[in-house]
N, CA, C and O atoms as a Tripos MOL2 file, in Angstrom:
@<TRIPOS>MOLECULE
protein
  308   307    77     0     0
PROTEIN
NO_CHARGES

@<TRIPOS>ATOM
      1 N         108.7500   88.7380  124.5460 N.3       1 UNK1
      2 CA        108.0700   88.8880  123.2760 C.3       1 UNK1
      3 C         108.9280   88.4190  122.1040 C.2       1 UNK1
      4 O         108.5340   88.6010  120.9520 O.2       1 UNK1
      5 N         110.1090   87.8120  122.3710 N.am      2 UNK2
      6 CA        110.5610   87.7500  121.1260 C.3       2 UNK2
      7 C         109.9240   86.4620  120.3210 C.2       2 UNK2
      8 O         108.9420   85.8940  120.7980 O.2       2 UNK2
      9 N         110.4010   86.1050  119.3210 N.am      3 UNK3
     10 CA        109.5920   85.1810  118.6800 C.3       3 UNK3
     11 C         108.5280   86.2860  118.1370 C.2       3 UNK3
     12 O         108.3190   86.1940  116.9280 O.2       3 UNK3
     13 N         108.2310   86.7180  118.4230 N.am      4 UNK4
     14 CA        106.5650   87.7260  117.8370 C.3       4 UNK4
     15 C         106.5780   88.1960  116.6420 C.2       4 UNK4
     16 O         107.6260   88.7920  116.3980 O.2       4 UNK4
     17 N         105.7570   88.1670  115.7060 N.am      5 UNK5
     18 CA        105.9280   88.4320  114.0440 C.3       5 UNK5
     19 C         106.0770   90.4160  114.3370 C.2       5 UNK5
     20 O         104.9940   90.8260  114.7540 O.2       5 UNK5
     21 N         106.9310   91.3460  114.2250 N.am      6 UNK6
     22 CA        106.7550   92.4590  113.7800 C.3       6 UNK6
     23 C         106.8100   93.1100  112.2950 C.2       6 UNK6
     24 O         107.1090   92.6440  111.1960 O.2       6 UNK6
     25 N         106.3200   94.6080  112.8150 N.am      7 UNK7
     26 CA        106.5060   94.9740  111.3330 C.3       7 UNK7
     27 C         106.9130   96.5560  112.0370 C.2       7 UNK7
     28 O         106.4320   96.9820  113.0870 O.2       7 UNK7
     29 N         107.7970   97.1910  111.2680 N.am      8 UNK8
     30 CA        108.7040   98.1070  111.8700 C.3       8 UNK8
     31 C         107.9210   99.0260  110.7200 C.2       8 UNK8
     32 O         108.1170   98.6710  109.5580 O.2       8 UNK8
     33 N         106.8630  100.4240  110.9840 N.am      9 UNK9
     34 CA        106.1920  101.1520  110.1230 C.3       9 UNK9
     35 C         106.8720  102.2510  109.8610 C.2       9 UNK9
     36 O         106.6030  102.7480  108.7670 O.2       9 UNK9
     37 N         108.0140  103.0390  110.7810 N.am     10 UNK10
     38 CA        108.9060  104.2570  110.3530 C.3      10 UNK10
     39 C         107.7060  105.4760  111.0060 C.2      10 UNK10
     40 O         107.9900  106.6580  110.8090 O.2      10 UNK10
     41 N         106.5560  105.1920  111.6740 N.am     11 UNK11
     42 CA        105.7850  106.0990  112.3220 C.3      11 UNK11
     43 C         104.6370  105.8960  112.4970 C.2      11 UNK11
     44 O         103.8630  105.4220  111.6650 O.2      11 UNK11
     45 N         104.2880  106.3600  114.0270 N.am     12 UNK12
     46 CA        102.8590  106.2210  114.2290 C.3      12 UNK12
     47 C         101.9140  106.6020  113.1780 C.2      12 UNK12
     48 O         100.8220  106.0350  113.1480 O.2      12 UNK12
     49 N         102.1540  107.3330  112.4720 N.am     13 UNK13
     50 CA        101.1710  108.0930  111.5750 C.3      13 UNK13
     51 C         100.8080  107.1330  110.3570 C.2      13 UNK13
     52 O         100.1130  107.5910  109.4490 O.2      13 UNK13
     53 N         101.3030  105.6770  110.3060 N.am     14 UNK14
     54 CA        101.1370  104.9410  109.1080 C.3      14 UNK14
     55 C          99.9460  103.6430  110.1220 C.2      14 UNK14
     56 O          99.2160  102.8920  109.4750 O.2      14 UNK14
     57 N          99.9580  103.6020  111.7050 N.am     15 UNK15
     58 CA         99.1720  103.0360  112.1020 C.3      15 UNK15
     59 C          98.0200  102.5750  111.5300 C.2      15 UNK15
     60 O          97.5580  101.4640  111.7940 O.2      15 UNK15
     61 N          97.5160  103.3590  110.7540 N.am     16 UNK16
     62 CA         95.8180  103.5060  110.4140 C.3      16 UNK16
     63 C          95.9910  102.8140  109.1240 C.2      16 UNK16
     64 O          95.0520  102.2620  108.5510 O.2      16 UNK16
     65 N          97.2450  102.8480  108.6520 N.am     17 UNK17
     66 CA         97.3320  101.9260  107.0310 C.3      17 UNK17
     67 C          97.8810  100.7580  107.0410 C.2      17 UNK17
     68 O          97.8510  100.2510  105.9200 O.2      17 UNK17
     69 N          98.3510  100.1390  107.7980 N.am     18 UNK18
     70 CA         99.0280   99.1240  107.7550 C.3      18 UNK18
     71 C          97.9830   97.6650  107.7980 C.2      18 UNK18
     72 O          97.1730   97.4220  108.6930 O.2      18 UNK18
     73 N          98.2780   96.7390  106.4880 N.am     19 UNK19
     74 CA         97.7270   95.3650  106.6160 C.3      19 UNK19
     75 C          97.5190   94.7050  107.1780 C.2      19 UNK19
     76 O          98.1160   93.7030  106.7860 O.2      19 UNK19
     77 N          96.7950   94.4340  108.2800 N.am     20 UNK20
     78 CA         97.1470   93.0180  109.3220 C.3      20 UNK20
     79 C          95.8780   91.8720  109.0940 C.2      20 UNK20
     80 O          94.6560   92.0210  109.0900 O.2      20 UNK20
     81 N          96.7950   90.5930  108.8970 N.am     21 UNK21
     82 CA         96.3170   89.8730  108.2670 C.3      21 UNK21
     83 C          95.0190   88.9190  108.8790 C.2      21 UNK21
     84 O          95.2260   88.8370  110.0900 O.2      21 UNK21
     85 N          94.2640   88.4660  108.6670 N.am     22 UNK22
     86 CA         92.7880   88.0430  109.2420 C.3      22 UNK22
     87 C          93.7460   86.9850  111.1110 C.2      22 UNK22
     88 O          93.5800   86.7930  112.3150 O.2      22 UNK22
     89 N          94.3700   86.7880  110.3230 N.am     23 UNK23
     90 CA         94.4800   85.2940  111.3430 C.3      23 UNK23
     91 C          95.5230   86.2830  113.0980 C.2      23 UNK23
     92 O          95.9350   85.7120  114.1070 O.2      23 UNK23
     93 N          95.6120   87.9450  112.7270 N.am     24 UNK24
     94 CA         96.4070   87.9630  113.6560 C.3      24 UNK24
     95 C          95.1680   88.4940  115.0480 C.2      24 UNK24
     96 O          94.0550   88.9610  114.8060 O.2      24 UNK24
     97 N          95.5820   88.3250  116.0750 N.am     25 UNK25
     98 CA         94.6600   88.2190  117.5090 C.3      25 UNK25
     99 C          94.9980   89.1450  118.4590 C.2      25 UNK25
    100 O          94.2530   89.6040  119.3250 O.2      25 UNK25
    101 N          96.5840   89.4980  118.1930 N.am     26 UNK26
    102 CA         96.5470   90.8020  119.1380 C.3      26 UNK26
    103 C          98.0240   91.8090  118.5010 C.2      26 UNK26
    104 O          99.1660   91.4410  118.2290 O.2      26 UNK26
    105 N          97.4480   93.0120  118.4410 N.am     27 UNK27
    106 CA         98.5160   94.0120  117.7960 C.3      27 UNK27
    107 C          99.1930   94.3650  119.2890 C.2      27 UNK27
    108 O          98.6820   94.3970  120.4080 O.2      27 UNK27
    109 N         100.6900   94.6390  118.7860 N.am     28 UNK28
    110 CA        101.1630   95.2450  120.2550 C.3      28 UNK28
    111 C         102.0240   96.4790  119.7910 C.2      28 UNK28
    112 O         103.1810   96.3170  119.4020 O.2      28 UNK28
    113 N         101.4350   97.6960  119.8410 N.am     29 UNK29
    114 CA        102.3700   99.2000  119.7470 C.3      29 UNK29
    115 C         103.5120   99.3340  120.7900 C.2      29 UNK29
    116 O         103.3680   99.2660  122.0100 O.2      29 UNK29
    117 N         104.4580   99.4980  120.2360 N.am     30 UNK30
    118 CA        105.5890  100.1410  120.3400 C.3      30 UNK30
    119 C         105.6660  101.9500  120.3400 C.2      30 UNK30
    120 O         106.6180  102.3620  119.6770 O.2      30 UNK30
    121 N         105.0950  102.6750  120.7690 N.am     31 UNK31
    122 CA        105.2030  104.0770  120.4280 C.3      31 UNK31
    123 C         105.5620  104.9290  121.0240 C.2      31 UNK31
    124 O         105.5260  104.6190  122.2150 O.2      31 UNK31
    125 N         106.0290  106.2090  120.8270 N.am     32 UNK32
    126 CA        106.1840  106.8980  121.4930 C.3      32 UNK32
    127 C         105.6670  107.6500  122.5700 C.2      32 UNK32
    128 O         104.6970  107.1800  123.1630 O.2      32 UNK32
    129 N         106.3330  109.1780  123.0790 N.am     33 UNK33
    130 CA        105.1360  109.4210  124.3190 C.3      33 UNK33
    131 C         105.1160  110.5820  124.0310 C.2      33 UNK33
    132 O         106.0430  111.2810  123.6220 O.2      33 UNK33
    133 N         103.6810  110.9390  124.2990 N.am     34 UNK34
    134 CA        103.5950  112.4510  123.7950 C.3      34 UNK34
    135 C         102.2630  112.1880  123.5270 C.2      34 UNK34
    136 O         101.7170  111.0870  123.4640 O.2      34 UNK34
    137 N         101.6770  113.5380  123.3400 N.am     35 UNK35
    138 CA        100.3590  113.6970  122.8610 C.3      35 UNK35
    139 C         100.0770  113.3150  121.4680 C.2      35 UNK35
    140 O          99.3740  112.4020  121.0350 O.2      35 UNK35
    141 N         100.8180  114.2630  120.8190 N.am     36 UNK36
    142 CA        100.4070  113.3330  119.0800 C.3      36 UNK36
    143 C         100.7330  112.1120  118.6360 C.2      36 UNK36
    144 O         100.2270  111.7600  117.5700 O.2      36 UNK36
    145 N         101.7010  111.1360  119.3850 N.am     37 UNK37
    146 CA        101.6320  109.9650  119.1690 C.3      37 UNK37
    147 C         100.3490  109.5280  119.8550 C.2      37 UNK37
    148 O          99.5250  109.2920  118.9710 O.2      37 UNK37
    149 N          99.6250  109.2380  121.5550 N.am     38 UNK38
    150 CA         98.5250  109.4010  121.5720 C.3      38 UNK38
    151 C          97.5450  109.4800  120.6840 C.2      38 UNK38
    152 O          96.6580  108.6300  120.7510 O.2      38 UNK38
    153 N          97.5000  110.2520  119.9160 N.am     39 UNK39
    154 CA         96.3350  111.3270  119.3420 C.3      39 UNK39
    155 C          95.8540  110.1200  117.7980 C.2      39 UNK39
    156 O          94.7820  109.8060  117.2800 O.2      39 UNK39
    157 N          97.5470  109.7040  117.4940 N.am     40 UNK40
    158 CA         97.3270  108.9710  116.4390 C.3      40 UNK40
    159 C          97.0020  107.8180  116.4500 C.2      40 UNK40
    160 O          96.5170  107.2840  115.4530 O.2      40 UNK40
    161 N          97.2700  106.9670  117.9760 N.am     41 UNK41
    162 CA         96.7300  105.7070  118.3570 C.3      41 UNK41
    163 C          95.6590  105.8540  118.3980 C.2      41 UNK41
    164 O          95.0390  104.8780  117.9750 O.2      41 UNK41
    165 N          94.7780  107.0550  118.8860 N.am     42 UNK42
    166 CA         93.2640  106.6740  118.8160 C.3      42 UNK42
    167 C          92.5940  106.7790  117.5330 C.2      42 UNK42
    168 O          91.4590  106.3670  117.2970 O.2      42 UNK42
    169 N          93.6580  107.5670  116.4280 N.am     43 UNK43
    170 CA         92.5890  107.5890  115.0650 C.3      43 UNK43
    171 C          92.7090  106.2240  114.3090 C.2      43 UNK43
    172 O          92.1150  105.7720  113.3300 O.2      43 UNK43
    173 N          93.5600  105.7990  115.0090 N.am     44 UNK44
    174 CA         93.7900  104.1220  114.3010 C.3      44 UNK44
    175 C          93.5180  102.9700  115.4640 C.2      44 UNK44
    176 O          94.0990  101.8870  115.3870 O.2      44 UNK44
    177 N          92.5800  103.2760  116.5690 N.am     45 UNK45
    178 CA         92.5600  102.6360  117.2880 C.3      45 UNK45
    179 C          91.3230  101.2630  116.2830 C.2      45 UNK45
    180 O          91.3820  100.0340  116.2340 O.2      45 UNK45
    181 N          90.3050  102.3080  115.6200 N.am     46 UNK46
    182 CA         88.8060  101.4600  115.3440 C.3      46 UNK46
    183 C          89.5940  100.2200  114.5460 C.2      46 UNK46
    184 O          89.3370   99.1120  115.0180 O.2      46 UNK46
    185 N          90.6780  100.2360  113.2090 N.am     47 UNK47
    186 CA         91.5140  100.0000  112.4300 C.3      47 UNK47
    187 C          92.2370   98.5580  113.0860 C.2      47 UNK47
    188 O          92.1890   97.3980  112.6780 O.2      47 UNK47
    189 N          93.0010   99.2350  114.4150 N.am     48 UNK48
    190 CA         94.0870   98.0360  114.4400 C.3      48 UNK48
    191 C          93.4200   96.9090  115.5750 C.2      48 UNK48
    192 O          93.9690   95.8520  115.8880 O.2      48 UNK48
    193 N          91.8600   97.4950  116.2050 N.am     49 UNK49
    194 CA         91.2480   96.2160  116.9760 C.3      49 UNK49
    195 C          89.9330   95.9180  116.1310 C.2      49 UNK49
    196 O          88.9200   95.4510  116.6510 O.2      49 UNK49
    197 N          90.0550   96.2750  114.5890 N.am     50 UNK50
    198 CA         89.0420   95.3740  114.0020 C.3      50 UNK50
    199 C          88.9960   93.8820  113.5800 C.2      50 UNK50
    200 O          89.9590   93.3960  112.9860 O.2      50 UNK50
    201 N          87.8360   93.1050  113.8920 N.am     51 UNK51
    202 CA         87.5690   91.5960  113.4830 C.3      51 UNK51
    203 C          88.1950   90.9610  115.3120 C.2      51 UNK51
    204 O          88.6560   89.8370  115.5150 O.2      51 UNK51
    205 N          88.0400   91.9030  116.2300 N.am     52 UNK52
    206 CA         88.1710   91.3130  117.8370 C.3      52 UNK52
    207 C          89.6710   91.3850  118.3940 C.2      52 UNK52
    208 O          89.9280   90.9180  119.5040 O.2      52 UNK52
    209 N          90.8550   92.1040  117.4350 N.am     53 UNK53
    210 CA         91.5150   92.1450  117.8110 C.3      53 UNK53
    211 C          92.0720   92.9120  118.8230 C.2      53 UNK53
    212 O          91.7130   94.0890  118.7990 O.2      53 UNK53
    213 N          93.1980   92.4530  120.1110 N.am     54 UNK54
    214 CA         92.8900   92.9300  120.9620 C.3      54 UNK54
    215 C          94.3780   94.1530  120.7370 C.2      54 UNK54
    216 O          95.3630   93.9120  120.0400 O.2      54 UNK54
    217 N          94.1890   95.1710  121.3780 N.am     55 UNK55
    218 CA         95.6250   96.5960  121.1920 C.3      55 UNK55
    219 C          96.0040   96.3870  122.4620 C.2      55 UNK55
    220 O          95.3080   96.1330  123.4450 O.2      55 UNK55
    221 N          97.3090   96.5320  122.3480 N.am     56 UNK56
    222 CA         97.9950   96.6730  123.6560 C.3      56 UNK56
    223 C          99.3320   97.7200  123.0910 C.2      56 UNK56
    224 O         100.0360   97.3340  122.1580 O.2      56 UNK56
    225 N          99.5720   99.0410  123.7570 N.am     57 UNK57
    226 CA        100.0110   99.7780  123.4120 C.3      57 UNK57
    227 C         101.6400   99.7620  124.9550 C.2      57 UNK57
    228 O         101.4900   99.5030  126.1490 O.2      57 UNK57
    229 N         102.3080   99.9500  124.5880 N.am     58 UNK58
    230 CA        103.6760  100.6210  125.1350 C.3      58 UNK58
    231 C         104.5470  101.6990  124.5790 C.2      58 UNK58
    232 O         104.9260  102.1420  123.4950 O.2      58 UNK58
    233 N         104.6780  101.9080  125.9070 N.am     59 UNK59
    234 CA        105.5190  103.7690  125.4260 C.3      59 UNK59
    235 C         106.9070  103.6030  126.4010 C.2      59 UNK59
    236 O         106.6450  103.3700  127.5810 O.2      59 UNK59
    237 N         108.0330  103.6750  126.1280 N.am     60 UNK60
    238 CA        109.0610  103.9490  126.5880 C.3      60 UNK60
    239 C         109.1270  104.7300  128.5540 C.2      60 UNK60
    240 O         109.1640  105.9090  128.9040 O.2      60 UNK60
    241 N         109.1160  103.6000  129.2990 N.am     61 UNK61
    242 CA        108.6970  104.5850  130.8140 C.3      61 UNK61
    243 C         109.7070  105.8920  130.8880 C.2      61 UNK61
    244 O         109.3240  106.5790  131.8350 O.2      61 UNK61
    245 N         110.5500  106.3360  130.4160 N.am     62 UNK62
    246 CA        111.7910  107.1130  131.2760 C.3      62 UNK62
    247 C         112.2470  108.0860  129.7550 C.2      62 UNK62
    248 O         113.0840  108.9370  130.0560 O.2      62 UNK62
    249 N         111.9620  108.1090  128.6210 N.am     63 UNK63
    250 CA        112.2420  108.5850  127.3660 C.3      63 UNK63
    251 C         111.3700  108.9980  126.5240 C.2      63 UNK63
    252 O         110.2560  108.5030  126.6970 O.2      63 UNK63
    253 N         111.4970  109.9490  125.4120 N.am     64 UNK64
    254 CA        110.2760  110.1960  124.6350 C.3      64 UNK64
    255 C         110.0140  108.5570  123.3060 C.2      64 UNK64
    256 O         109.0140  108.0470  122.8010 O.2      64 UNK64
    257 N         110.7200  108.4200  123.2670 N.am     65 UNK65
    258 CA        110.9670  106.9900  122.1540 C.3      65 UNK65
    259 C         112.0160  106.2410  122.3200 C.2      65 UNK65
    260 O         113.1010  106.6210  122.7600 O.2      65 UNK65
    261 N         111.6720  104.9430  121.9060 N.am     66 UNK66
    262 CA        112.1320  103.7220  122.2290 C.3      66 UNK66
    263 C         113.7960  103.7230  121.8260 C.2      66 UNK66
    264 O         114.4850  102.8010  122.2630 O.2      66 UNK66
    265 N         114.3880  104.7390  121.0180 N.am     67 UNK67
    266 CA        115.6210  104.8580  119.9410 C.3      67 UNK67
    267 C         116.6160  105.6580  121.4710 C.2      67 UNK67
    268 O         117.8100  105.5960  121.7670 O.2      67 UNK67
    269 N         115.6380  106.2350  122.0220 N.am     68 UNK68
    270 CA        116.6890  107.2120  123.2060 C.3      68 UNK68
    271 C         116.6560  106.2130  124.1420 C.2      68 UNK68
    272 O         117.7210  106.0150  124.7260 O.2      68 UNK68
    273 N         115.2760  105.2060  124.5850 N.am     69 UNK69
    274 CA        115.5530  104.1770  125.9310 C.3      69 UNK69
    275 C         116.8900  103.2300  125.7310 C.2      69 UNK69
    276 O         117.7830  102.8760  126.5010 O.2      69 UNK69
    277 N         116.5980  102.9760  124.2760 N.am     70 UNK70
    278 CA        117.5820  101.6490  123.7960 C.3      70 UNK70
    279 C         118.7390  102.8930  123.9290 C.2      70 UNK70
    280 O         119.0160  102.8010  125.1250 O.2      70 UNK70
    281 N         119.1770  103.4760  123.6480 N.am     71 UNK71
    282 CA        120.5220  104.2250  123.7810 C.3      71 UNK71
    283 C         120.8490  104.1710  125.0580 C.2      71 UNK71
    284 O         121.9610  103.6740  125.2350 O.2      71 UNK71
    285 N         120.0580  104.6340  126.4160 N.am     72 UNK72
    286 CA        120.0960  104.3960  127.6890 C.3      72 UNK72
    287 C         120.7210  103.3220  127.9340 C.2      72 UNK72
    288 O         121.8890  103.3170  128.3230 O.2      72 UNK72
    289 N         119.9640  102.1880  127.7200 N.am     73 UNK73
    290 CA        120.4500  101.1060  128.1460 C.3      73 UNK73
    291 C         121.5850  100.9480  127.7450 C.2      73 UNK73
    292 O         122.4100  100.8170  128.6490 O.2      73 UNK73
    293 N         122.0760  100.8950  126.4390 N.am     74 UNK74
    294 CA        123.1250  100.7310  125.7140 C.3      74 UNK74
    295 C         124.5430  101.6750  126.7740 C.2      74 UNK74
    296 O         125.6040  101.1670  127.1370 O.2      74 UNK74
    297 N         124.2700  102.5070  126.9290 N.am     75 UNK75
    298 CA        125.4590  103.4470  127.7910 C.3      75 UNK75
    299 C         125.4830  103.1390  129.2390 C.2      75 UNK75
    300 O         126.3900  103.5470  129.9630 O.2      75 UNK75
    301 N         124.7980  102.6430  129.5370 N.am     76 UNK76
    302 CA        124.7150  102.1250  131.3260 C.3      76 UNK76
    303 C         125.0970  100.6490  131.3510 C.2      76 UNK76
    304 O         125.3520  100.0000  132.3660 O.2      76 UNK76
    305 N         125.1010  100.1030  129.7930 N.am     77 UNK77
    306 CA        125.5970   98.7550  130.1230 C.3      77 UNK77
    307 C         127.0890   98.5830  130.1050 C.2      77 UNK77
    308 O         127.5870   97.4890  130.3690 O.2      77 UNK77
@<TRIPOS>BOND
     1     1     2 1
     2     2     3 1
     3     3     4 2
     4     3     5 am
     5     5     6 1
     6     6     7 1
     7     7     8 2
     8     7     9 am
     9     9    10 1
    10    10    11 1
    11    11    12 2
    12    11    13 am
    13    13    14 1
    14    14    15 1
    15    15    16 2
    16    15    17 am
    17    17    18 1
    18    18    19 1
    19    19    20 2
    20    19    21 am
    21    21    22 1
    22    22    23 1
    23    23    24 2
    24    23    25 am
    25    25    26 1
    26    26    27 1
    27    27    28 2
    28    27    29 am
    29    29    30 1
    30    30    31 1
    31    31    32 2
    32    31    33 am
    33    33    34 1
    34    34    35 1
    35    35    36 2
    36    35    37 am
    37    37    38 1
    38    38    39 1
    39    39    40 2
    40    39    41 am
    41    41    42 1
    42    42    43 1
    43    43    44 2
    44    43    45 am
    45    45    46 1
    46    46    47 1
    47    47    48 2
    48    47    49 am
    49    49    50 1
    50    50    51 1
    51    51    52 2
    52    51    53 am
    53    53    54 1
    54    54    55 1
    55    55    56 2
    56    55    57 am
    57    57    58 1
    58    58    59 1
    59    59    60 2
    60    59    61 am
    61    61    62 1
    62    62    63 1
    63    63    64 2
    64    63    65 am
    65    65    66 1
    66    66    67 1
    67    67    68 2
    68    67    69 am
    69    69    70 1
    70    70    71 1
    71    71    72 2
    72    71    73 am
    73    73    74 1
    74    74    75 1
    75    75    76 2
    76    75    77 am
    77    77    78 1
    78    78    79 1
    79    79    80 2
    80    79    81 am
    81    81    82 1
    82    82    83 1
    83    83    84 2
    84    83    85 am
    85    85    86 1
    86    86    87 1
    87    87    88 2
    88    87    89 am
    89    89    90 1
    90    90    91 1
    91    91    92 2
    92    91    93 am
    93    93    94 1
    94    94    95 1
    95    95    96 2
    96    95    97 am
    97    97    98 1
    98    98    99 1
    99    99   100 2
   100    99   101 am
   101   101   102 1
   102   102   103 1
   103   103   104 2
   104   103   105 am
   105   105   106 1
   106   106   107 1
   107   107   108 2
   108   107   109 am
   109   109   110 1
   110   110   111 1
   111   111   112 2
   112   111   113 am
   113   113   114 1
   114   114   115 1
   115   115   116 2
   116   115   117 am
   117   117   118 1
   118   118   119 1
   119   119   120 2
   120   119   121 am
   121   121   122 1
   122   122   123 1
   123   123   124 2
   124   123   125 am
   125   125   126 1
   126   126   127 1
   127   127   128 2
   128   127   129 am
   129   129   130 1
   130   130   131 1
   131   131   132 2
   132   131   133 am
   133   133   134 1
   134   134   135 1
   135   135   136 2
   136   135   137 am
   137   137   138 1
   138   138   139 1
   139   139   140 2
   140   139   141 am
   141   141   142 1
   142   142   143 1
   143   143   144 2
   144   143   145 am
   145   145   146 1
   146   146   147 1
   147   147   148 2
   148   147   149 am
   149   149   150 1
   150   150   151 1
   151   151   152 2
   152   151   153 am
   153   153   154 1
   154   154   155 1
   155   155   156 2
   156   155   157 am
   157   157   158 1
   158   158   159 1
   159   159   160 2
   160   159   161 am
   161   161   162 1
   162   162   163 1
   163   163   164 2
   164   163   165 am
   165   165   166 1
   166   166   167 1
   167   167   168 2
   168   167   169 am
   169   169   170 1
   170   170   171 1
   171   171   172 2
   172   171   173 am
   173   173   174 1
   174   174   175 1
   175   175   176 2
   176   175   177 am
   177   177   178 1
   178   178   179 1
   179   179   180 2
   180   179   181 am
   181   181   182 1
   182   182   183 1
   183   183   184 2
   184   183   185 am
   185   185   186 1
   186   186   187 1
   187   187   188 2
   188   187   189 am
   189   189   190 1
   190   190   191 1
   191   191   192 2
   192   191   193 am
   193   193   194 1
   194   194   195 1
   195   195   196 2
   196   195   197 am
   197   197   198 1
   198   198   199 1
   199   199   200 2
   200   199   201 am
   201   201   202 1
   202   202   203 1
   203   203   204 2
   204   203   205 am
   205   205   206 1
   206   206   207 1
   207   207   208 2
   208   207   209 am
   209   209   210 1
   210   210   211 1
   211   211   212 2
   212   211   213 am
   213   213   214 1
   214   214   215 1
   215   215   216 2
   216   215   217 am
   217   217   218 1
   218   218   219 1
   219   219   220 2
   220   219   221 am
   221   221   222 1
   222   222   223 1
   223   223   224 2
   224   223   225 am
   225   225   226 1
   226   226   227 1
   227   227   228 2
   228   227   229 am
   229   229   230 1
   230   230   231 1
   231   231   232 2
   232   231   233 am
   233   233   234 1
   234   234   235 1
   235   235   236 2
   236   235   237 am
   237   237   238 1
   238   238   239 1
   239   239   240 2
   240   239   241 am
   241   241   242 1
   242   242   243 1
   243   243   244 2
   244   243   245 am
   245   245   246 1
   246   246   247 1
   247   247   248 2
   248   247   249 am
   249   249   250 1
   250   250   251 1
   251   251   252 2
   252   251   253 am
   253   253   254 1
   254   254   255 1
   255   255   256 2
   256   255   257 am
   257   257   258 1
   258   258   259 1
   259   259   260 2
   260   259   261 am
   261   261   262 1
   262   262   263 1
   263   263   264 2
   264   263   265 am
   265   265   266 1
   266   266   267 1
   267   267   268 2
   268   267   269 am
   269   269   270 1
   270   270   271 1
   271   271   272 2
   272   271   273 am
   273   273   274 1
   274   274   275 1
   275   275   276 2
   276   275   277 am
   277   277   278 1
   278   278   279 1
   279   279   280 2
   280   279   281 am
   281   281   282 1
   282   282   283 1
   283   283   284 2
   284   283   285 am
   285   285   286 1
   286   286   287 1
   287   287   288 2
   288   287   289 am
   289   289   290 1
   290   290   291 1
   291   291   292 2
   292   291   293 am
   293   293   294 1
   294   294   295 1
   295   295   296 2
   296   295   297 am
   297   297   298 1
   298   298   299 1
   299   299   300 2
   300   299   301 am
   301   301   302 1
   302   302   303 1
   303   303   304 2
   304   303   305 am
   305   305   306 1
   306   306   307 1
   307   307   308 2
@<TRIPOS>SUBSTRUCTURE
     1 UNK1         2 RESIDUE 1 A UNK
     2 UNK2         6 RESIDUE 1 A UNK
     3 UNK3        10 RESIDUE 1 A UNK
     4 UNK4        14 RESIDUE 1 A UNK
     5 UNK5        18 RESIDUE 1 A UNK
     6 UNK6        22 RESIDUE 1 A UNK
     7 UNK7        26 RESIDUE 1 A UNK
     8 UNK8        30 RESIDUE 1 A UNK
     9 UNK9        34 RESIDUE 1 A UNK
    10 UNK10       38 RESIDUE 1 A UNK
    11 UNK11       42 RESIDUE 1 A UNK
    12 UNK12       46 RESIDUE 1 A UNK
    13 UNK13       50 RESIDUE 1 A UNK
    14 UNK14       54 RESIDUE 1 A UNK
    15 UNK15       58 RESIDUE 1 A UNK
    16 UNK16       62 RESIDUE 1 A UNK
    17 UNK17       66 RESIDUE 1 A UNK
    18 UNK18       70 RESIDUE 1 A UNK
    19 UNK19       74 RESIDUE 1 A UNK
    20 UNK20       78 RESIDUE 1 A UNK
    21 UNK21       82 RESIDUE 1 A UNK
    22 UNK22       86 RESIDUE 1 A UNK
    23 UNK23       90 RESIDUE 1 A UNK
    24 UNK24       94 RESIDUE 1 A UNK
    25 UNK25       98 RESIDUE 1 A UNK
    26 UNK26      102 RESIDUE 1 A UNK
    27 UNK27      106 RESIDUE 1 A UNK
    28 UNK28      110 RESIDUE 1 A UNK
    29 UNK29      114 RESIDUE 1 A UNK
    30 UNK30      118 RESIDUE 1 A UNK
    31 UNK31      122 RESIDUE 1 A UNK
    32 UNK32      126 RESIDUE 1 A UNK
    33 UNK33      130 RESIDUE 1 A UNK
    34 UNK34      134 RESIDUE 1 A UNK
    35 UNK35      138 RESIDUE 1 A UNK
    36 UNK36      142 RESIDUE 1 A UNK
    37 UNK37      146 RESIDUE 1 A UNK
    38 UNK38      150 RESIDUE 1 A UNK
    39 UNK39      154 RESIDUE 1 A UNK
    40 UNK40      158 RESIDUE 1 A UNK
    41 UNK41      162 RESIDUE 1 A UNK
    42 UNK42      166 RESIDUE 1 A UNK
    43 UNK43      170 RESIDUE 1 A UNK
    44 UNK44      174 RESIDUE 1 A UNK
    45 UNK45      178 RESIDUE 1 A UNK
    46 UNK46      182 RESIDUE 1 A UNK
    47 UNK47      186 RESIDUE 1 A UNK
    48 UNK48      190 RESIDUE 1 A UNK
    49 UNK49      194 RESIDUE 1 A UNK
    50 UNK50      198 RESIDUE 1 A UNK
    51 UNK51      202 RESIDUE 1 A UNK
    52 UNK52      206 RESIDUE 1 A UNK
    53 UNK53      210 RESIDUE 1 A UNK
    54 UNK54      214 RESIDUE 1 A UNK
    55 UNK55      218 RESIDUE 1 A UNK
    56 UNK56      222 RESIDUE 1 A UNK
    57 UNK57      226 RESIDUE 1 A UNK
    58 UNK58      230 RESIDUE 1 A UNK
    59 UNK59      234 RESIDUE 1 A UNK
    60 UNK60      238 RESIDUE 1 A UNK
    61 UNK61      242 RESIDUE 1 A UNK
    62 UNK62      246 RESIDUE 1 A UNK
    63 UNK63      250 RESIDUE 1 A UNK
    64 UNK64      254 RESIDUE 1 A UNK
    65 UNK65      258 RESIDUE 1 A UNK
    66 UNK66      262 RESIDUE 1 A UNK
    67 UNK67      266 RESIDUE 1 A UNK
    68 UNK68      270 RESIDUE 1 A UNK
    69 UNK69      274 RESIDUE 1 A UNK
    70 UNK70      278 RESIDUE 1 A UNK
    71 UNK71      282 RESIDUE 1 A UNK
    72 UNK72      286 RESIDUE 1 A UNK
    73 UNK73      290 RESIDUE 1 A UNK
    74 UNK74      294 RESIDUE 1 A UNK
    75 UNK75      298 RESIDUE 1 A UNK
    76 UNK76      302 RESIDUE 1 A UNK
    77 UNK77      306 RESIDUE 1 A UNK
């Protein structure tokens, strides 16, 4: 994925506000795991696949968020 335009929001909970611009085709979440992260992808689900865009969501397999996986890796390397 690199090359990929991001935008780093500081929390799921800003999902539902964030700009995305006509020309983009597929959002890809980064989020955490847990129920209320869940909870907040679906109130911003209608939001981030409007005008056909497609969601593709990831959650950290082995950690609650991506800040403890990347630490993982970081200490095993």
């Amino acid at each position: 994925w690199f090359g990929t335009p991001t935008w780093a929001l500081g929390g799921v909970e800003r999902l539902a506000f964030v700009a995305i611009p006509e020309k983009v085709r597929r959002v890809i979440v980064y989020g955490d795991r847990g129920r209320a992260a869940d909870r907040l992808l679906e109130k911003a689900r209608d939001h981030l696949t409007a005008n056909g865009r497609e969601l593709i969501s990831r959650v950290p397999e082995h950690h609650d968020d991506w800040n403890d996986a990347w630490r993982a890796h970081r200490r095993s390397a």
